[in-house]
ZAMARGU-4260 file (C-alpha; in steps of 0.2 Angstrom, whole numbers, plus 5000, padded with zeros to 4 digits):
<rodrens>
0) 5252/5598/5458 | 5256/5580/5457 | 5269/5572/5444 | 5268/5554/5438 | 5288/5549/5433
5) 5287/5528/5427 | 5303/5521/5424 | 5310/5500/5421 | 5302/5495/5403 | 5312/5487/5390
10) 5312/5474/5380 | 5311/5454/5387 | 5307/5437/5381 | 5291/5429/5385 | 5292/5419/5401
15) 5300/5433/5409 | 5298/5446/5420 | 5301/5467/5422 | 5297/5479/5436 | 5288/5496/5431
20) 5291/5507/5445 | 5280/5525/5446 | 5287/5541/5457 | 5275/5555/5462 | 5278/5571/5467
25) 5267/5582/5477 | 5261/5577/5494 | 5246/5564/5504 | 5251/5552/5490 | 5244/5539/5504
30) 5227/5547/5500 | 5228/5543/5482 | 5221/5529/5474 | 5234/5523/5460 | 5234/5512/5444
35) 5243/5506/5430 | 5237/5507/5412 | 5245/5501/5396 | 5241/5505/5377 | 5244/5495/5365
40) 5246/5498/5346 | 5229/5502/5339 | 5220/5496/5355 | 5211/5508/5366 | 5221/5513/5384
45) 5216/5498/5397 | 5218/5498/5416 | 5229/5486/5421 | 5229/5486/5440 | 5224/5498/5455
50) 5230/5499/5471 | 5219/5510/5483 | 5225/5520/5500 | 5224/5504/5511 | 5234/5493/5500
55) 5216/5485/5491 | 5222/5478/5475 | 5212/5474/5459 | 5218/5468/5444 | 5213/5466/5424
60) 5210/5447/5423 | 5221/5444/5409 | 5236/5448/5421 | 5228/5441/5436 | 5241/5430/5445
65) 5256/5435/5434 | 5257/5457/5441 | 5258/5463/5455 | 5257/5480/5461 | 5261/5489/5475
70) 5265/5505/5485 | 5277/5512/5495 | 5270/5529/5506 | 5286/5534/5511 | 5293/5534/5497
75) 5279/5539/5487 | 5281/5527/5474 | 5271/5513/5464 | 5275/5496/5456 | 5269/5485/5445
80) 5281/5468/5445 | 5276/5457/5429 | 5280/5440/5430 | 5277/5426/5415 | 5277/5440/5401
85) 5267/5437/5387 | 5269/5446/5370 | 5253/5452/5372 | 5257/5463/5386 | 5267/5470/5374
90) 5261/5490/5377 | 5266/5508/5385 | 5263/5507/5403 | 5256/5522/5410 | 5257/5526/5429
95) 5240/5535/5433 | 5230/5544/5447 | 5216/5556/5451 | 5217/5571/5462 | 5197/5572/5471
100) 5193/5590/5476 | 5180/5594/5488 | 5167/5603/5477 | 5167/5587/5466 | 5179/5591/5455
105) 5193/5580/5448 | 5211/5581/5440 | 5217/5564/5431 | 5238/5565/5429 | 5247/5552/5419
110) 5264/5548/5420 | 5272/5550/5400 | 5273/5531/5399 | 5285/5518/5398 | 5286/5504/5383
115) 5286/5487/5387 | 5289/5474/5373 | 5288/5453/5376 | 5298/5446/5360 | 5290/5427/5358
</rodrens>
């Protein structure tokens, strides 16, 4: 079974910048399709970026330009650098993937979260 760890949230002034990082455990994370999502207070859980196998990226539009995510196969670990930090990024960040299995089923796993909060 995989297992989502996130680490690197805090607290930063606007302008700046924080790096999220996600370990997994398990193994073929180079198979796995990975994302970030963040929730905010009262706001409903929003994907923030996604990186797939080959290292495609897509990203929300309101962070386009100022994240990036990336991944590490041999390290089997994801991250999410945020540049330009706006206090509406302000949010926990969740490290997320989902485990395909051949008879069409699915497992999503989460990470437990990390906050992230941009003072103005």
């Amino acid at each position: 079974q995989v297992q989502l760890v996130e680490s690197g949230g805090g607290l930063v002034q606007a302008g700046g910048s924080l790096r999220l990082s996600c370990a997994a455990s398990g193994r073929n994370f180079g198979l796995y399709t990975m994302d970030w999502f963040r929730q905010a207070p009262g706001k409903q859980r929003e994907l923030v970026a996604r990186i797939f196998p080959e290292s495609t990226t897509n990203y929300h539009d309101s962070v386009k330009g100022r994240f990036t995510i990336s991944r590490d196969n041999t390290r089997n670990t994801v991250s999410l650098q945020m540049d330009f930090l706006k206090p509406e990024d302000t949010a926990v960040y969740y490290c997320h993937t989902k485990l395909l299995f051949g008879n069409g089923g699915e497992i999503e796993i989460w990470g437990q979260g990390t906050q992230v909060t941009v003072s103005s």
